[in-house]
N, C-alpha and C positions, 0 to 999 in steps of 0.2 A: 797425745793426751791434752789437759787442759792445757799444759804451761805450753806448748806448742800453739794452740792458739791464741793465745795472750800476746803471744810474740807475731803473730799473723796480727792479731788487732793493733797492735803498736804502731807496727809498719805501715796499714791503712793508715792512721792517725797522721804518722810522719809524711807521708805521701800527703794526703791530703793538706797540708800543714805550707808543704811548699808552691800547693798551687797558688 
């Protein structure tokens, strides 16, 4: 559902975050 992607988008964020 939404909140599963929310949590998908987060972890891009985070990922991306530590490049």
């Amino acid at each position: 559902g939404m909140a599963a992607n929310i949590v998908i988008v987060f972890e891009n964020i985070v990922i991306l975050a530590k490049k």
